[in-house]
C-alpha positions in Angstrom: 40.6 187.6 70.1 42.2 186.5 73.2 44.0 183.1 73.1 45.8 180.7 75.1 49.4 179.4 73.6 51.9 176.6 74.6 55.0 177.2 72.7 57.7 175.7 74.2 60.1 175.6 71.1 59.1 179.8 70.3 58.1 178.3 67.1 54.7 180.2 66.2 55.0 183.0 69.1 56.7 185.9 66.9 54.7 185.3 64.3 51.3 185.8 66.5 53.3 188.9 67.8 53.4 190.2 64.0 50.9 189.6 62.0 47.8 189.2 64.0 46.1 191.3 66.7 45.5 188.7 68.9 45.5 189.2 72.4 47.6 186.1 74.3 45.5 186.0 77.3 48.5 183.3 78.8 51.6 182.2 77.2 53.7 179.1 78.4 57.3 179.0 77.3 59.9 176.5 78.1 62.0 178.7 81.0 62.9 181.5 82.4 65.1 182.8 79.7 62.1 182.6 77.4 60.0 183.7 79.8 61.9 187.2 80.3 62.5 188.0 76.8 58.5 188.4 76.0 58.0 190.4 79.2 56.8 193.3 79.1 55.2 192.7 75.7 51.7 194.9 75.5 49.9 192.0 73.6 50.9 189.2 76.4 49.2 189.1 79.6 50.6 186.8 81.7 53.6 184.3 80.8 54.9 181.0 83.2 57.6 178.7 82.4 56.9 174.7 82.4 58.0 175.1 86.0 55.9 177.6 86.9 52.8 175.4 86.0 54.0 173.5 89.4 55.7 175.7 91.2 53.4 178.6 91.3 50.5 176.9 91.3 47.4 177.6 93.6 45.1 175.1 94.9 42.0 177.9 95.1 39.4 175.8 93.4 40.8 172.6 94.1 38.3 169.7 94.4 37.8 166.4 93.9 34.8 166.6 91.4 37.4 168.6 89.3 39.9 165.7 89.7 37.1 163.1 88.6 37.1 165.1 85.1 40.6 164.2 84.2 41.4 160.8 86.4 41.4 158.6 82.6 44.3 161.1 81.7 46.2 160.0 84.2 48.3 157.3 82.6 49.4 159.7 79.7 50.4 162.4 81.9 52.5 159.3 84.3 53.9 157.9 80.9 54.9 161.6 79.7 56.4 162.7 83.0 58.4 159.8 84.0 59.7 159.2 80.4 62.4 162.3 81.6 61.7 161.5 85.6 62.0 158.6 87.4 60.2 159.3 90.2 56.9 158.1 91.2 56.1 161.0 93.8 56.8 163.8 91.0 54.5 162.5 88.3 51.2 162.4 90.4 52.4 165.7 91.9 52.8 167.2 88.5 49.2 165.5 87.1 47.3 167.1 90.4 49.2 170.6 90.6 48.3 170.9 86.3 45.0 170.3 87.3 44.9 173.2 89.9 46.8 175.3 87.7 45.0 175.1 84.5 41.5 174.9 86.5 42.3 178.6 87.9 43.5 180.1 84.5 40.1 179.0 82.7 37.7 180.3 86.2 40.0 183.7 85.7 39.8 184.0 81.2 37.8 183.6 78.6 39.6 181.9 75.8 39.2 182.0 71.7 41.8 179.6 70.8 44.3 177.4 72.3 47.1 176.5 70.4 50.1 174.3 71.5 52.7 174.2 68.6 54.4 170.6 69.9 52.9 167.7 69.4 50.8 166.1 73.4 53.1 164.2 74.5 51.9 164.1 78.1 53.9 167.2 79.8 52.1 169.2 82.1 51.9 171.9 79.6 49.9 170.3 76.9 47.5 167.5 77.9 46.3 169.2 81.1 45.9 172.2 78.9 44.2 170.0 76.0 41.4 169.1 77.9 40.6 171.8 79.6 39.8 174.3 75.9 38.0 170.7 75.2 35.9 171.3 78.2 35.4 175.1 78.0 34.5 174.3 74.1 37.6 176.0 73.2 38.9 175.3 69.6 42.3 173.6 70.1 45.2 174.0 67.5 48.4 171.6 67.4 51.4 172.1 65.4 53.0 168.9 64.9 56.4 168.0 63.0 56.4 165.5 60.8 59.7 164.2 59.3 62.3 166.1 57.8 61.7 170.0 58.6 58.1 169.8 57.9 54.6 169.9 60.2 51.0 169.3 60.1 48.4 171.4 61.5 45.7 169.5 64.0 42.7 170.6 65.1 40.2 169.4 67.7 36.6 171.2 66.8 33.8 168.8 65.7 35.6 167.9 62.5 39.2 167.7 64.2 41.8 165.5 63.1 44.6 166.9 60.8 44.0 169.9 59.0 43.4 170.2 55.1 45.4 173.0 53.0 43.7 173.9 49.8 46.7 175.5 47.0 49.6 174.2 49.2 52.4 175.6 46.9 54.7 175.2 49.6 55.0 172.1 49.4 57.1 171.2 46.6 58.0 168.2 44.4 61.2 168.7 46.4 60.1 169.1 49.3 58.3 166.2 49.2 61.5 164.0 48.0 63.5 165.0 50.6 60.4 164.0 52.9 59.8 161.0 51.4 63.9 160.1 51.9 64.4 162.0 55.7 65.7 158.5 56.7 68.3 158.7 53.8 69.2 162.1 54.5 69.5 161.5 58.4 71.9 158.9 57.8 74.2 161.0 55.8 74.2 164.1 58.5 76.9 164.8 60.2 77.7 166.2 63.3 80.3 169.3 63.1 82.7 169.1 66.5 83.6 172.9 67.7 86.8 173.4 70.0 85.3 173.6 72.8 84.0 170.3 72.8 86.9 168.2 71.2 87.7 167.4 75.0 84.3 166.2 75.6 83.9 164.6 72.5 86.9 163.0 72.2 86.2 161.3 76.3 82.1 160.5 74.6 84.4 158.6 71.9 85.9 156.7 73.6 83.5 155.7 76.9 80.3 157.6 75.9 78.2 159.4 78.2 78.7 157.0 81.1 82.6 157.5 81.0 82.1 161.5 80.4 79.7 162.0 83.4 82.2 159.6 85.3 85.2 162.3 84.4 83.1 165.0 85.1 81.7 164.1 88.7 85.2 162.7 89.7 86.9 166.4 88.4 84.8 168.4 90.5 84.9 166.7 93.4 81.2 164.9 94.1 79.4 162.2 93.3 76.0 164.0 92.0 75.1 164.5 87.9 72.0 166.4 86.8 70.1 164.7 84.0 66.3 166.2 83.0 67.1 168.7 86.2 67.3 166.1 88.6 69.9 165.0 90.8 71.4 161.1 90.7 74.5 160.0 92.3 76.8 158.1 90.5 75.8 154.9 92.1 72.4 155.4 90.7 73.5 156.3 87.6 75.1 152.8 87.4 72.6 151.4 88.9 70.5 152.3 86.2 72.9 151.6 83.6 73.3 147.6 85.2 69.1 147.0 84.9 69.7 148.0 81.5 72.5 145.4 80.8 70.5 142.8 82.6 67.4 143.2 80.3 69.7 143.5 77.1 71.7 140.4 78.2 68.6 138.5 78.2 66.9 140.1 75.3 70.3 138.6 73.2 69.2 135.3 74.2 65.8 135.5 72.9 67.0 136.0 69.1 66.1 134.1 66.6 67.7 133.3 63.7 66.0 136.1 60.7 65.1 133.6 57.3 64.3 135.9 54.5 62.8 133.2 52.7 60.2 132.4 54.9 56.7 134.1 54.6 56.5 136.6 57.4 55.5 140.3 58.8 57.8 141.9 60.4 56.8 144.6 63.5 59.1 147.2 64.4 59.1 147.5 67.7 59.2 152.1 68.5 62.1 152.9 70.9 60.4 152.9 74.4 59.9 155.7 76.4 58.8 157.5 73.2 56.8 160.5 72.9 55.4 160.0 69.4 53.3 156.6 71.3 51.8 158.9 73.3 50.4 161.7 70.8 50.3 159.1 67.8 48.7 156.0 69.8 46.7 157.4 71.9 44.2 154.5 72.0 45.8 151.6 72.5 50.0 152.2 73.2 50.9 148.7 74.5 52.9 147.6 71.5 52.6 144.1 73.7 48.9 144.0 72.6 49.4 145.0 69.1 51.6 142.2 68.9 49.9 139.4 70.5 47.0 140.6 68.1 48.9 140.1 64.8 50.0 136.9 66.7 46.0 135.4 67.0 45.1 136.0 63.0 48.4 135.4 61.4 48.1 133.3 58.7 49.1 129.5 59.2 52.5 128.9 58.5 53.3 132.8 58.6 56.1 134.3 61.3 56.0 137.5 62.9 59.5 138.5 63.5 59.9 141.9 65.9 63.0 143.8 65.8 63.9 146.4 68.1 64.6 150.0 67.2 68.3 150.6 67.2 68.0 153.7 69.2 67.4 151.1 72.3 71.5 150.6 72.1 72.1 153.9 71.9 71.4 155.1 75.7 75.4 155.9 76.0 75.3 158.8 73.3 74.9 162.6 73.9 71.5 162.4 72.1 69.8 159.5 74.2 71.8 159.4 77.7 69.1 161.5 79.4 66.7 158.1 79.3 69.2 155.8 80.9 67.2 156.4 84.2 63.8 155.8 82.9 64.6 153.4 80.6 63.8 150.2 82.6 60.5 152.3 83.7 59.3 150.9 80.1 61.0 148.2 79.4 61.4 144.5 81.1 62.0 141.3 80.8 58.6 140.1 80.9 57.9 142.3 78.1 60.1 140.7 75.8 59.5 137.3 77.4 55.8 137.2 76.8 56.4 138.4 73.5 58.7 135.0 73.1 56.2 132.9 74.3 53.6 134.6 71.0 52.5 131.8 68.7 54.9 132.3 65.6 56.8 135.4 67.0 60.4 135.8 66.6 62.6 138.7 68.2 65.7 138.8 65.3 69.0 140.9 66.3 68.7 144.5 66.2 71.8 144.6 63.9 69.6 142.7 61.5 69.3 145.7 58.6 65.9 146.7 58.1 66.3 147.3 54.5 66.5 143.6 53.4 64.0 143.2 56.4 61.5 144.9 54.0 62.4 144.0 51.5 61.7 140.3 52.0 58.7 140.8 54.3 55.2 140.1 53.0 54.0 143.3 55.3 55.3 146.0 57.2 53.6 146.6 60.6 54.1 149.4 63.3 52.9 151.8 65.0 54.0 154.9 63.4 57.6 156.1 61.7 60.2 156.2 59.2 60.3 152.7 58.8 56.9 152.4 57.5 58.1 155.5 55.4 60.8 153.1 53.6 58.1 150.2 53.5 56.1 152.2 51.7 58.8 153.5 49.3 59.4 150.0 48.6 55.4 149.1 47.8 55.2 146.8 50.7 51.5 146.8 52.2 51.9 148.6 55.6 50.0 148.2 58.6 49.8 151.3 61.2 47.9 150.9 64.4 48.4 154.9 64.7 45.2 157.2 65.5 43.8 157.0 61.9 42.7 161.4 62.8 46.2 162.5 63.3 48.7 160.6 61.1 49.2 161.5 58.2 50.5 158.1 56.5 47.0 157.3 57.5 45.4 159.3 55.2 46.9 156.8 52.1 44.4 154.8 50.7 46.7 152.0 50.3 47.6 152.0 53.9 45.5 149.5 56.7 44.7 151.7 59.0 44.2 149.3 62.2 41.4 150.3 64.8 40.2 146.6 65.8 40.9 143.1 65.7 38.7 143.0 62.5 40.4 145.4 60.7 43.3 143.2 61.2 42.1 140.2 60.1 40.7 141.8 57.1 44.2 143.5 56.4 46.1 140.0 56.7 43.5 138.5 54.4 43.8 141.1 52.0 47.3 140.9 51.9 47.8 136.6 52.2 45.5 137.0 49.0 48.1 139.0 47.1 47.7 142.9 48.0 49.8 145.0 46.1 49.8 148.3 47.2 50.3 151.3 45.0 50.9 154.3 46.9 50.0 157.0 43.8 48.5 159.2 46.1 51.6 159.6 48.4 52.5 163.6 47.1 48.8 164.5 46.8 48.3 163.3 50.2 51.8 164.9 51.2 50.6 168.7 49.7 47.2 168.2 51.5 48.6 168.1 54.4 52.3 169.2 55.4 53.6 172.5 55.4 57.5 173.4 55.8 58.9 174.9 58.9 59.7 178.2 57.8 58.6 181.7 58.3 56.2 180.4 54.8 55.0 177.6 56.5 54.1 178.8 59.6 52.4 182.1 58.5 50.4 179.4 56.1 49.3 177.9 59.1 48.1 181.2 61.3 46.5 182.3 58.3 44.4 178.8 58.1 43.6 179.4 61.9 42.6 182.7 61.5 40.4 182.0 58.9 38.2 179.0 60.8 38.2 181.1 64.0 36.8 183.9 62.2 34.4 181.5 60.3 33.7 180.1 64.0 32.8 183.2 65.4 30.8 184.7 62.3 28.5 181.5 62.8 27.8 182.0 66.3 
């Protein structure tokens, strides 16, 4: 069995190592340090780095009929790339030289499996690579997380979509309580400060990220910051950091005043760029559209307020400053401005808690996420315009599962008649389909691959 892994995170890699004999025709790990602690390893062939993918690559079989195969891709791999890099050049250079790169390891290998153990999110190291198993007729694996500590298994054979787990014991009553509350949970973390970083911390608390990089450039004596391996001066950096405050200064003025006793549906808006709209979405990603959609068959005398993810306000912390020079890549004015101009659509503060949000709404709509988690918690019909094949909230059979305009009508209908969702199947669904992340859990999931590739290959 020789197979063909992207595991950036070294999530599934030892355990391949361990318990299987699998050959790993060509591993990709996430850099160099990775790279040169499986070197050397009898059962791994050749190994490259996310780097290496452009760096090393060879344009032997370069063509354009070869481009042609992949040019619809194009917009997820520019989304992907320029989410971290804001730079026009790069992303074409990375889609054209992952072409090349992948094209030569498939002319050189012949492949059993590929298995990438993060969900696509448009790097060079997974959609590139997704198609090409798809065009070799290679079965395709995907280990994606899902909420707190947990992750689903993918597949993309005839049948693909998520994977089912008959006798999950793993996961747990729990298990799946701690799931069901991850947004609890995440609010009551908290974050443990070592010595070395009370400096830092203590210059994040009281500037953020902008004021620490500030210190830091200013200390040793230039003007240049690294963010996502890339070099910006601190002009740029503040550059960046002013078309932000412009489109947030006009945002404010858009808000409308949130009435809880109205009739309405409330859309929450996913923190843009975000990977999970480009490996849950896949379809359709404009949440523009999706809006302007609920906008044309909301029921008369309905509102659909839209609320921004609180992580948009969050750009100056540790955990988000790396977007601040991509961030007005995705957002604009026009975006929010056209929303504004909607038939009954309201933008209402971000401050506004989503709680009583929910609480008072007649239907929760989004894309994917937590949030729907919480309106589903509180039995509030829930609409998710998520790729029906890979989500797993999805798979409730209380959930509207939107693919088209007419499944929206029909769910508004539904629900303007008096839809009250249940949600019984919630830990049934749950057990069918998540598996902890855990040595457990992941050697549940090789054993489930092992088991349809060998069923494959008896067939044939």
């Amino acid at each position: 069995m020789n197979i063909i892994l992207a595991d950036r995170a070294d999530m599934l890699l030892p355990m391949i190592l361990e318990h299987t004999d699998w050959e790993i025709g060509v591993l990709i790990v996430q850099d160099e340090e990775k790279k040169e602690k499986y070197e050397g390893n009898a059962k791994i062939k050749s190994i490259f780095t996310l780097n290496d993918i452009t760096d090393k690559t060879k344009y032997t079989n370069f063509s354009y009929g070869e481009i042609k195969k992949f040019k619809r891709l194009q917009t997820i791999g520019d989304a992907g790339t320029r989410r971290m890099f804001n730079d026009y050049q790069f992303s074409r250079y990375v889609f054209y030289a992952s072409i090349a790169f992948f094209n030569n390891v498939f002319s050189c290998q012949q492949f059993d499996a590929c298995i990438i153990t993060e969900p696509v999110h448009g790097f060079a190291s997974d959609y590139i690579l997704f198609e090409y198993a798809k065009l070799h007729h290679v079965p395709i694996y995907n280990l994606a997380t899902h909420g707190f500590g947990n992750f689903c298994l993918n597949r993309d054979l005839e049948d693909g979509g998520l994977v089912m787990l008959p006798d999950n014991s793993l996961f747990t009553e729990e298990r799946f309580y701690a799931t069901a509350h991850y947004t609890e949970q995440k609010k009551d973390q908290k974050l443990e400060i070592g010595l070395k970083n009370r400096i830092k911390n203590g210059i994040i608390h009281i500037g953020g990220m902008a004021l620490f990089r500030t210190v830091f450039c200013l200390l040793h004596g230039n003007r240049f910051m690294t963010i996502n391996f890339f070099q910006y001066t601190l002009d740029e950096y503040y550059f960046s950091w002013y078309k932000i405050w412009l489109i947030r200064r006009y945002v404010r003025k858009l808000y409308s005043k949130y009435d809880g006793n109205r009739p309405y549906l409330i859309y929450f808006l996913h923190f843009e760029p975000e990977a999970s709209i480009t490996n849950y979405a896949e379809t359709l990603d404009s949440q523009l559209v999706i809006i302007e959609m609920i906008s044309q068959c909301l029921p008369e005398g309905w509102t659909l307020y839209v609320k921004e993810h609180p992580d948009t306000y969050k750009l100056n912390s540790e955990r988000f400053d790396f977007f601040v020079p991509t961030y007005s890549v995705f957002q604009s004015k026009y975006f929010f401005r056209k929303m504004d101009s909607l038939k009954n659509v309201s933008i209402i503060d971000y401050k506004t808690p989503a709680t009583k949000v929910i609480q008072h709404a007649k239907a929760v709509a989004s894309i994917c996420g937590t949030v729907l988690m919480e309106a589903i918690l509180e039995k509030k019909p829930v609409l998710t315009f998520a790729n029906p094949h890979k989500y797993i909230l999805s798979q409730l059979k209380d959930v509207f599962s939107i693919q088209s305009f007419s499944d929206l009508e029909f769910a508004l209908g539904e629900i303007q008649k008096g839809f009250k969702p249940n949600y019984d199947d919630l830990y049934d669904v749950y057990k069918r389909y998540l598996l902890p992340i855990n040595e457990d859990g992941l050697l549940k999931a090789l054993s489930v691959i092992t088991e349809e590739l060998k069923g494959n290959h008896d067939g044939n």
